[in-house]
NUKE-219359 format. One line per 3 residues: number of its first residue (from 0); their letters; for each residue x negated, y negated, z of N, C-alpha, C. Coordinates in steps of 0.2 Angstrom, whole numbers, always signed. Each point is the difference from the previous one (the first is absolute). Last residue first. Layout:
N
NUM	A	X Y Z X Y Z X Y Z  ...
This chain:
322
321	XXX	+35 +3 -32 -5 +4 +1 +1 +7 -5  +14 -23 +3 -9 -1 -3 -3 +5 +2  +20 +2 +13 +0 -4 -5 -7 +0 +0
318	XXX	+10 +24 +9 +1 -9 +1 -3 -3 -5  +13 +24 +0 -5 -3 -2 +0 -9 +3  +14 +18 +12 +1 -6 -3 -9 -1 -3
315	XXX	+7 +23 +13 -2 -6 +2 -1 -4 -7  +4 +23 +5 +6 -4 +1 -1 -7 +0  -23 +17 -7 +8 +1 +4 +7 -4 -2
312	XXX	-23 -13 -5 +0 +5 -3 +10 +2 +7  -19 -18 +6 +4 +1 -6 +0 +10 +0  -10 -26 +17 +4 +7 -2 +5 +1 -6
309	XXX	-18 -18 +18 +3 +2 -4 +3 +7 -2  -8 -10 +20 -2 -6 -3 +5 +2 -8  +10 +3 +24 -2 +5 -6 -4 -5 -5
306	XXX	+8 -1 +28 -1 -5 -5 -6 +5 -7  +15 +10 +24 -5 -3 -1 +0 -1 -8  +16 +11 +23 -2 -3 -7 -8 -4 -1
303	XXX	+16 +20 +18 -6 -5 -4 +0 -2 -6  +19 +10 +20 -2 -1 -7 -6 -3 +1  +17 +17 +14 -7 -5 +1 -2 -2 -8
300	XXX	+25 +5 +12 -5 +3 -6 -6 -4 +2  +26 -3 +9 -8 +3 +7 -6 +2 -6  +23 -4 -8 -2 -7 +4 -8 +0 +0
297	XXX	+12 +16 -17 -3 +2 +7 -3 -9 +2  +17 +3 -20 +0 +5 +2 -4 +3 +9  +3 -21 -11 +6 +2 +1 +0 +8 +2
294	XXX	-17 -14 -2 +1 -3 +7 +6 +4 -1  -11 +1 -19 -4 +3 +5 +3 +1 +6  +7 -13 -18 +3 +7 -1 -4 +4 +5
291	XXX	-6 -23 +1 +9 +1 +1 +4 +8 +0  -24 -7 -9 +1 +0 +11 +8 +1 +1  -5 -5 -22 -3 +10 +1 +2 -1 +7
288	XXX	+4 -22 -10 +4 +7 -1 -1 +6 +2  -15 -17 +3 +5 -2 +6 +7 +4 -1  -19 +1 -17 -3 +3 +7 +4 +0 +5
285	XXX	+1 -7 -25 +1 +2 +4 +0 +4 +7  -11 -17 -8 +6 -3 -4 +6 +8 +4  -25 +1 -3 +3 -3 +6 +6 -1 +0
282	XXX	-5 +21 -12 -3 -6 +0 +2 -6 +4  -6 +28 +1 +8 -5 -4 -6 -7 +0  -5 +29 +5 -2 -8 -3 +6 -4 -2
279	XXX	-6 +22 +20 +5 -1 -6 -4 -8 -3  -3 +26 +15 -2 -7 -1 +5 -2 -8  +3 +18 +25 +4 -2 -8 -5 -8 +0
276	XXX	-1 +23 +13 -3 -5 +2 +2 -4 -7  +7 +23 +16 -2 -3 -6 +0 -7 +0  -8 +18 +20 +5 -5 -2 -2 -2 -4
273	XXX	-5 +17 +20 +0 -1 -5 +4 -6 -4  -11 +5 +26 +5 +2 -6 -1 -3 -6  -16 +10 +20 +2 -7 -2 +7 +2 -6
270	XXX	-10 +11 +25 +0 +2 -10 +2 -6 +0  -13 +3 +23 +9 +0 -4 -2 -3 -7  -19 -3 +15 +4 +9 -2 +7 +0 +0
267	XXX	-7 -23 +7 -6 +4 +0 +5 +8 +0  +19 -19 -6 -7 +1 +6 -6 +5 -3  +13 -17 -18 +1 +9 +4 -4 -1 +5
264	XXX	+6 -15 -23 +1 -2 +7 +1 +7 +4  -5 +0 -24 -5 -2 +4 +0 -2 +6  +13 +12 -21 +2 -9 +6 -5 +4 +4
261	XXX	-3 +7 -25 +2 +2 +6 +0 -6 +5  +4 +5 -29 -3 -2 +6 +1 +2 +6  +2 +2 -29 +2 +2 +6 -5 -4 +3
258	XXX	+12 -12 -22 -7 +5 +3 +1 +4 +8  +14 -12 -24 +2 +3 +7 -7 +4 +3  +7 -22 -16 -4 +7 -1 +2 +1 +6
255	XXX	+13 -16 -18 -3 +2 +7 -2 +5 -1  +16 -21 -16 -4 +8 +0 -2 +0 +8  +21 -15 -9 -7 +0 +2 -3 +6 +0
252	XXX	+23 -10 +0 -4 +3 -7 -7 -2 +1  +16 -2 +18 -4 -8 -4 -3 +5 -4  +18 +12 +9 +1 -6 +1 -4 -5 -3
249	XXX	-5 +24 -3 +8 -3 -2 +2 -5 +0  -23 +6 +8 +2 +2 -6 +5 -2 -3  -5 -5 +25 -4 -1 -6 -1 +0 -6
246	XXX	+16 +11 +14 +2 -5 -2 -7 -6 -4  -5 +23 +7 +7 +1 -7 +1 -7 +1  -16 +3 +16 -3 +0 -9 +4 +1 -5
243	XXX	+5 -2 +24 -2 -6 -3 -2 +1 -7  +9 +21 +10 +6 -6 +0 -3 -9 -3  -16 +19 +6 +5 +2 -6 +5 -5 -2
240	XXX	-11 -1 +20 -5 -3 -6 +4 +1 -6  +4 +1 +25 +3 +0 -4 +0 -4 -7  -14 +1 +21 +2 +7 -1 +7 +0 -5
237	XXX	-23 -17 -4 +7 +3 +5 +3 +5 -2  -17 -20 -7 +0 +5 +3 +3 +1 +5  -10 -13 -23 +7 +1 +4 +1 +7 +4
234	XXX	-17 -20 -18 -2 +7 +4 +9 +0 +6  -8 -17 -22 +2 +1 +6 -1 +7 +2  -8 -21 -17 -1 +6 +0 +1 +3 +11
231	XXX	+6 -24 -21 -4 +5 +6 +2 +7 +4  -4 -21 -23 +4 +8 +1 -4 +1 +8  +5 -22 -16 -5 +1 +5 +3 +6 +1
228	XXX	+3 -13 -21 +2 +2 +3 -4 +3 +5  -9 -12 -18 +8 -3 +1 +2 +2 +7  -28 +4 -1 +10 +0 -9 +4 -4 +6
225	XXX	-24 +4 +3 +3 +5 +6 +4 -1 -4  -12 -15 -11 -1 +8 +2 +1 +5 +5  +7 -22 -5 -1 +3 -6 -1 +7 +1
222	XXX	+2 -12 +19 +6 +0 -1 +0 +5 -6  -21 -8 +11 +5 +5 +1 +3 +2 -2  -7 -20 -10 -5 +9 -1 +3 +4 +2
219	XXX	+9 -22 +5 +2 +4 -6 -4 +4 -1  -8 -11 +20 +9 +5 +0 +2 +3 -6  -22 -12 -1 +1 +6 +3 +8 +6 +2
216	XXX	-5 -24 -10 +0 +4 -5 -2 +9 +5  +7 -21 +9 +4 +4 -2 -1 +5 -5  -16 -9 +16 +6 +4 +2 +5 +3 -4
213	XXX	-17 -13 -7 -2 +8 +0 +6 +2 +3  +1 -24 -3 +2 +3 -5 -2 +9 +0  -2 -13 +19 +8 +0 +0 +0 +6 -10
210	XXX	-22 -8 +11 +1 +5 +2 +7 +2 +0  -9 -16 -11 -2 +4 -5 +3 +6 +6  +4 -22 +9 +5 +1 -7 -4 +7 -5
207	XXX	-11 -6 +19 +9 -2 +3 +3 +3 -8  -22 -8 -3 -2 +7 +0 +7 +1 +4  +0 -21 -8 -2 +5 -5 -1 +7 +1
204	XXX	+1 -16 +15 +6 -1 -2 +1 +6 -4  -21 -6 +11 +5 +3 +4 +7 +1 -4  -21 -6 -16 +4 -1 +4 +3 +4 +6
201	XXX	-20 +3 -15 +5 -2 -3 +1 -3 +6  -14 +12 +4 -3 -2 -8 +4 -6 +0  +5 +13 +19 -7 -4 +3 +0 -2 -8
198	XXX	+18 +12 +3 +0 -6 +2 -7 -2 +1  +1 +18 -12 +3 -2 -3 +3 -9 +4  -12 +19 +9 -5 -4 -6 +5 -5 -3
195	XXX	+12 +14 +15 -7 -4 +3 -5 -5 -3  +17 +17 -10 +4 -6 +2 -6 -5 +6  -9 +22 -9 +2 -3 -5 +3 -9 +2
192	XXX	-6 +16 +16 -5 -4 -1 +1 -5 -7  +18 +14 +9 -1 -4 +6 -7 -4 -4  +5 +18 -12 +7 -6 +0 -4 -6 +2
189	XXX	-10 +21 +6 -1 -2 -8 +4 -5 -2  +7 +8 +19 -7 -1 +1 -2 -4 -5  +18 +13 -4 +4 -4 +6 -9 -5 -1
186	XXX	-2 +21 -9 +5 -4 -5 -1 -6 +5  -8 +17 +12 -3 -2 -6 +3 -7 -3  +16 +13 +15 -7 -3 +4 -5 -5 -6
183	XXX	+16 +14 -10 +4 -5 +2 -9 -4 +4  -3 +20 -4 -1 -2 -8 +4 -8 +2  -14 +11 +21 +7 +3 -4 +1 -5 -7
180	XXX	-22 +7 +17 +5 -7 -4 +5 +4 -2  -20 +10 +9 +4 +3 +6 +6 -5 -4  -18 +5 -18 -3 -2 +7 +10 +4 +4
177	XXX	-9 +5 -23 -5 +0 +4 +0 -3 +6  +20 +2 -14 -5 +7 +0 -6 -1 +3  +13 -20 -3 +3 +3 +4 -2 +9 +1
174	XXX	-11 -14 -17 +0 -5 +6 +2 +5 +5  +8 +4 -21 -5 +1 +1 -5 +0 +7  +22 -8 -6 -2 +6 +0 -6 +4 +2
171	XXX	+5 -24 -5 +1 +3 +7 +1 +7 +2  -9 -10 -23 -3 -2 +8 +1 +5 +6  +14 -2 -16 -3 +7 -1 -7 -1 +3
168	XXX	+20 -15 +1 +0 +5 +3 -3 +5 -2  -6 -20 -9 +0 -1 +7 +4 +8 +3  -4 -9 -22 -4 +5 +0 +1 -1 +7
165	XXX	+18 -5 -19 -5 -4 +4 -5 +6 +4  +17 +5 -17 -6 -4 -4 -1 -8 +6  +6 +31 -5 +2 -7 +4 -4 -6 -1
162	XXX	+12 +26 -5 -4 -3 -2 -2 -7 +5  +18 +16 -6 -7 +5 +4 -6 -5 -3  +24 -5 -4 -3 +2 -4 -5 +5 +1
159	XXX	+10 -13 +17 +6 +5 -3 -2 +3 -5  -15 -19 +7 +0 +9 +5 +5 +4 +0  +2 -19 -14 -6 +2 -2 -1 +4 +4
156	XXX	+17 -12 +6 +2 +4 -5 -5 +5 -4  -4 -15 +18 +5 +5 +3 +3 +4 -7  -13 -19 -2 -6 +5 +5 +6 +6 +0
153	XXX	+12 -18 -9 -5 +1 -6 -7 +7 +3  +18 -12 +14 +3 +4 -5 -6 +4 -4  -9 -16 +14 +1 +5 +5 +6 +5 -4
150	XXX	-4 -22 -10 -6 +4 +1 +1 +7 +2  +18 -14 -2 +1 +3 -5 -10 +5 -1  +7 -12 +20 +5 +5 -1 -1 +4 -8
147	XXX	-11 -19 +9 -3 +7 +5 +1 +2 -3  +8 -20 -8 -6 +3 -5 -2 +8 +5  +19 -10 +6 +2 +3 -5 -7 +2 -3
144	XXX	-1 -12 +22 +7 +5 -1 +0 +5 -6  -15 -20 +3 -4 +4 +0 +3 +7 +2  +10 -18 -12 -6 +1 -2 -3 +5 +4
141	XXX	+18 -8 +9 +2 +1 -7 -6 +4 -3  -3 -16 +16 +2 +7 +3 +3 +4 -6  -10 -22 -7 -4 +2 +5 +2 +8 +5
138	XXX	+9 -13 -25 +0 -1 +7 -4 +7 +4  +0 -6 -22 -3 -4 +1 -1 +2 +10  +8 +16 -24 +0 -5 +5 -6 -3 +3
135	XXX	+0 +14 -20 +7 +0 +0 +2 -5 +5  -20 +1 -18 -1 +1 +7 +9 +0 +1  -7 +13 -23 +0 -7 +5 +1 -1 +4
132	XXX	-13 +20 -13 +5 -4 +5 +1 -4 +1  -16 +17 -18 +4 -10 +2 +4 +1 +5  -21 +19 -7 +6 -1 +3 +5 -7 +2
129	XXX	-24 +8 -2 +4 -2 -7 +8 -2 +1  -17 +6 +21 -3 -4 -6 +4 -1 -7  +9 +15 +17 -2 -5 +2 -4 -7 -5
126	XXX	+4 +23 -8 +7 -6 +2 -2 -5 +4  -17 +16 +0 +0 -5 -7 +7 -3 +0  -6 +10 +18 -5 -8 +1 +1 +1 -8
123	XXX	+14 +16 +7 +2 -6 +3 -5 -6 -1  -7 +23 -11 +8 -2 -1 +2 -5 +1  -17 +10 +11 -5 -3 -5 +7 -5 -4
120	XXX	+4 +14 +19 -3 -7 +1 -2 -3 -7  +9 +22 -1 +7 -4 +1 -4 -8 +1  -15 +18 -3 +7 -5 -10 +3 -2 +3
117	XXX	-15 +9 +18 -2 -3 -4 +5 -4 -4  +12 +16 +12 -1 -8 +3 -7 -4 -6  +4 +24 -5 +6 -6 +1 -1 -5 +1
114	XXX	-19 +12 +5 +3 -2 -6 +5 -1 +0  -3 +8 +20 -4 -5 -3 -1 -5 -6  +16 +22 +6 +2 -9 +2 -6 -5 +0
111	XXX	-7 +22 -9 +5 -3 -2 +3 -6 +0  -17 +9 +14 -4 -2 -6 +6 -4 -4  +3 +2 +28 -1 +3 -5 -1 -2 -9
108	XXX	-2 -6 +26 +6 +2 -2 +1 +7 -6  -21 -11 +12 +4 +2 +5 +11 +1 -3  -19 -4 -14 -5 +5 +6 +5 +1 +5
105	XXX	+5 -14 -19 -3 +6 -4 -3 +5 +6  +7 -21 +7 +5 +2 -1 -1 +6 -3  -16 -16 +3 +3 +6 +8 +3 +4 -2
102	XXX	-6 -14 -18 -7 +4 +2 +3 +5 +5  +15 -18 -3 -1 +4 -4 -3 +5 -1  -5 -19 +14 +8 +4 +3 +1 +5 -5
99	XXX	-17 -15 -9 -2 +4 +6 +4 +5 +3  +9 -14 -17 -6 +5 -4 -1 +2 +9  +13 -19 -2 +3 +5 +2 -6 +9 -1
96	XXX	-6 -22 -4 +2 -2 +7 +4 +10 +1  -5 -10 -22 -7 +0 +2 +4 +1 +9  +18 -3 -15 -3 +7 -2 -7 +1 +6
93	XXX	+13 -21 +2 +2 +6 +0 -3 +7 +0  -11 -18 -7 -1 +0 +6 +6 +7 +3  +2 -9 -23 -5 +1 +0 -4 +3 +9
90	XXX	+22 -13 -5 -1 +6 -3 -6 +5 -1  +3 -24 +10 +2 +6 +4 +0 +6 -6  -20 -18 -5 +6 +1 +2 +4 +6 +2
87	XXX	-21 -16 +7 +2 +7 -3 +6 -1 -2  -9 -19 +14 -1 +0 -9 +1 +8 -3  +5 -5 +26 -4 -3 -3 +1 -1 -8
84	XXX	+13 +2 +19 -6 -2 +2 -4 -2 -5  +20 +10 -4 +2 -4 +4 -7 -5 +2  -1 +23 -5 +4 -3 -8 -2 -10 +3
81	XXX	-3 +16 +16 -6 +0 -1 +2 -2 -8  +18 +5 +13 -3 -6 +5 -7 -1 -4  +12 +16 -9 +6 -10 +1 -5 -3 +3
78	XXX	-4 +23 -1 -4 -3 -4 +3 -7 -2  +5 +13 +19 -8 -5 -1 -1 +0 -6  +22 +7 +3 -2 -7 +5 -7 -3 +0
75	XXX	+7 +22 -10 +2 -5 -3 +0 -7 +2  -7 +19 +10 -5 -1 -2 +3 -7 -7  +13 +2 +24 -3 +3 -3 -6 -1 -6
72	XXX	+20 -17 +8 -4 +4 +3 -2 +5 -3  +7 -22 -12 +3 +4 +5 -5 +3 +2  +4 -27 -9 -3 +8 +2 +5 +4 +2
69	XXX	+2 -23 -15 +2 +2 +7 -5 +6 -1  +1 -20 -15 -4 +3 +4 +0 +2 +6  +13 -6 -21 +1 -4 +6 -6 +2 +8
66	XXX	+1 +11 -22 +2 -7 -2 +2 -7 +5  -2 +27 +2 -6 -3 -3 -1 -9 +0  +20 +14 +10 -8 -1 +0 -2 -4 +0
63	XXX	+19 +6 -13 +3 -3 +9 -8 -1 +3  +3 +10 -24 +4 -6 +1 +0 -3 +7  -16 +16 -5 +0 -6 -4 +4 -5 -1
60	XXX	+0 +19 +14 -6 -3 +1 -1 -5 -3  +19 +14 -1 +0 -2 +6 -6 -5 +0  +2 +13 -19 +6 -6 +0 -1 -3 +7
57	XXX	-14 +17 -3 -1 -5 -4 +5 -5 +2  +7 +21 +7 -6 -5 +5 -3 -6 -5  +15 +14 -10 +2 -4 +7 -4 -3 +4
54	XXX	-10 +14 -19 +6 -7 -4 +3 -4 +5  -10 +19 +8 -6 -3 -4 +6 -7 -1  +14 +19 +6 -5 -2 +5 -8 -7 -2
51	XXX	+14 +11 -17 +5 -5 +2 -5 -1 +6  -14 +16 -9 +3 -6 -3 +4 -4 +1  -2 +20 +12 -6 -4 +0 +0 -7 -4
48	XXX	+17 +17 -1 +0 -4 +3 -6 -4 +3  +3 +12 -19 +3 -5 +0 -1 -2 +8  -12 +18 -4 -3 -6 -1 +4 -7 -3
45	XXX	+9 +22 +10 -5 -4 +6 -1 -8 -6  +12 +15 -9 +5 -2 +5 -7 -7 +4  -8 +15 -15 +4 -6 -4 +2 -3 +3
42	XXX	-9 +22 +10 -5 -7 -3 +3 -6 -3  +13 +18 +4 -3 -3 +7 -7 -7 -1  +9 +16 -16 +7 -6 +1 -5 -3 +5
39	XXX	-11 +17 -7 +0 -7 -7 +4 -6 +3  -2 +20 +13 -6 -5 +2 -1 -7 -5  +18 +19 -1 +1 -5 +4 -7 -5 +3
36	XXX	+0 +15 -20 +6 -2 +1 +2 -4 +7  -17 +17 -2 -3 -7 -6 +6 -5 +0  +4 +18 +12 -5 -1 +3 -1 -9 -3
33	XXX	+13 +17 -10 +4 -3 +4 -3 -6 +5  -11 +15 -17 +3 -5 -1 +4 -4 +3  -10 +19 +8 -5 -7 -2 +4 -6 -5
30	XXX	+11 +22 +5 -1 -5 +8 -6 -4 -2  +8 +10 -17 +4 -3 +0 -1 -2 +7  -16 +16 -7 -1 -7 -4 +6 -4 +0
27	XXX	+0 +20 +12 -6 -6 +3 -1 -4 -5  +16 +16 -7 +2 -2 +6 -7 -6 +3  -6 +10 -19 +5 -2 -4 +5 -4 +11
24	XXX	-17 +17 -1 -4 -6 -1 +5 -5 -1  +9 +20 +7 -3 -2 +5 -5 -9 -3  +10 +15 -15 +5 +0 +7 -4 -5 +3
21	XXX	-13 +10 -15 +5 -6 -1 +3 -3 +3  -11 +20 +7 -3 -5 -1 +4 -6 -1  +10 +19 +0 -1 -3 +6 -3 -6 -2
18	XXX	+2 +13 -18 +3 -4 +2 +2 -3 +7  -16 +12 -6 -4 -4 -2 +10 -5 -1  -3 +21 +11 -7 -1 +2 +1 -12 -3
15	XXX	+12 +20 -8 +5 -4 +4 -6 -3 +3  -7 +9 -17 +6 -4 -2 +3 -3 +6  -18 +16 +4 -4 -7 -2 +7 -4 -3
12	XXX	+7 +21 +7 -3 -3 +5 -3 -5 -1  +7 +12 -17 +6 -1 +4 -3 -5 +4  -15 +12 -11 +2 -9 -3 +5 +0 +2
9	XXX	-7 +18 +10 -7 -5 +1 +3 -5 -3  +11 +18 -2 +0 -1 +7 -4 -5 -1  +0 +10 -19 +6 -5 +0 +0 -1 +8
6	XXX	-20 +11 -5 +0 -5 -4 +8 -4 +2  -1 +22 +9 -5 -5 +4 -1 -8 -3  +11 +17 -10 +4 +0 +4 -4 -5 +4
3	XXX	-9 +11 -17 +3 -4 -2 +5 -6 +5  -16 +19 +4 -3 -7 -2 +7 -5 -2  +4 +22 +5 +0 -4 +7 -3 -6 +0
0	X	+3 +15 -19 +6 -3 +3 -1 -4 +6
């Protein structure tokens, strides 16, 4: 009897033993699918926008550029300038000029976005080379206004993809890990000698007009990758916190975190007080409504703001292209 009693104890035990199991396998095989399911989207997402990225700067190089032998700055600028020179073509130089920055990238970014960028470069010097555009103008500020801009679209959509198909900030990256340079410092430098060769080969005129076309093609990188919207991140401190986070809530349908703090203004051995500290994200756009609801409740609030390169999830608007 007692044998018996032990046997059904025993596959009692291996039954639920092994629907756990399942349990368990069947739940971890729907969080890997979930897994598979957003790396699949993420991967599509990005490599569409590598593509349009690729396609933009193309347009920018061949219809406004190329054709008229403007420059820009960066690795794309030396290979205008060494196209320009001599008998290579730019498609070809493209690739050969950025390989070094590349090399960085695998050591100071990562294997990933290294590869990216490879097919994103390899991408642009064959549109660059097959790719028909006609030249679209003649004129001189035109040219180097629109050729920036649709370059600097085409960098800024490609680092939206995690990717990039100029090699100068991974230079500066780079660069900026072994000495005291800041990635801007770098950049700035690297410009400086580009536009320097470029008046001593060519012209003063030439190298005027390749520093107007970086400019713009640098504003629209920003702009691309920082989005549409510029969010900045406010910190609000006051003894009537609760009141700022209900109209932050009710009024500009905004989210907030409530963290504790202490006012730090005390003499030597007197307690410091306590005080909740309300951070919030809006956008510039609104920023002059929150001070309104701020100023309505506590005139006397200490606010800090400071500039969100980006942000998702919570209460916060998906932005564009990300």
């Amino acid at each position: 009897m007692k044998s018996v009693f032990e046997f059904l104890a025993s596959e009692s035990a291996k039954l639920k033993f092994n629907k756990h199991f399942r349990k368990n396998n069947q739940r971890q095989f729907h969080e890997e699918v979930e897994k598979l399911h957003v790396e699949v989207l993420h991967f599509f997402k990005e490599g569409l926008l590598i593509v349009l990225g690729v396609m933009a700067a193309t347009f920018g190089l061949r219809a406004f550029l190329l054709p008229n032998g403007f420059l820009d700055g960066g690795v794309t600028g030396i290979s205008l300038i060494v196209a320009e020179t001599t008998s290579w073509p730019l498609s070809i130089l493209i690739v050969l000029i950025n390989i070094p920055f590349l090399l960085m990238g695998f050591s100071s970014i990562g294997r990933i976005f290294a590869t990216k960028s490879i097919v994103a470069i390899l991408m642009l010097a064959l549109a660059v080379h097959f790719l028909p555009f006609p030249s679209i103008t003649d004129d001189k500020l035109l040219i180097s206004v629109f050729g920036g801009f649709f370059l600097g679209l085409g960098i800024g959509l490609s680092v939206r993809g995690g990717a990039v198909i100029d090699g100068t900030e991974v230079l500066a990256v780079f660069i900026s890990k072994k000495t005291a340079l800041t990635i801007g410092d770098v950049i700035l430098v690297f410009n400086v000698i580009i536009f320097s060769v470029a008046a001593y080969v060519f012209s003063i005129n030439t190298a005027l007009y390749a520093v107007l076309t970086y400019m713009a093609a640098s504003k629209t990188v920003d702009f691309v990758v920082s989005g549409v919207e510029e969010y900045i991140g406010v910190n609000i401190i006051s003894n009537h916190s609760e009141e700022i986070r209900l109209a932050i809530i009710e009024n500009l349908g905004r989210g907030c975190t409530i963290y504790k703090g202490k006012k730090g203004f005390a003499q030597r051995g007197e307690s410091l007080e306590e005080i909740d500290i309300v951070y919030t994200l809006v956008t510039r756009l609104e920023l002059a409504r929150l001070q309104t609801e701020i100023d309505k409740i506590d005139h006397q609030a200490f606010v800090i703001m400071h500039k969100i390169r980006d942000a998702k999830g919570g209460m916060i608007k998906k932005r564009p292209l990300h």
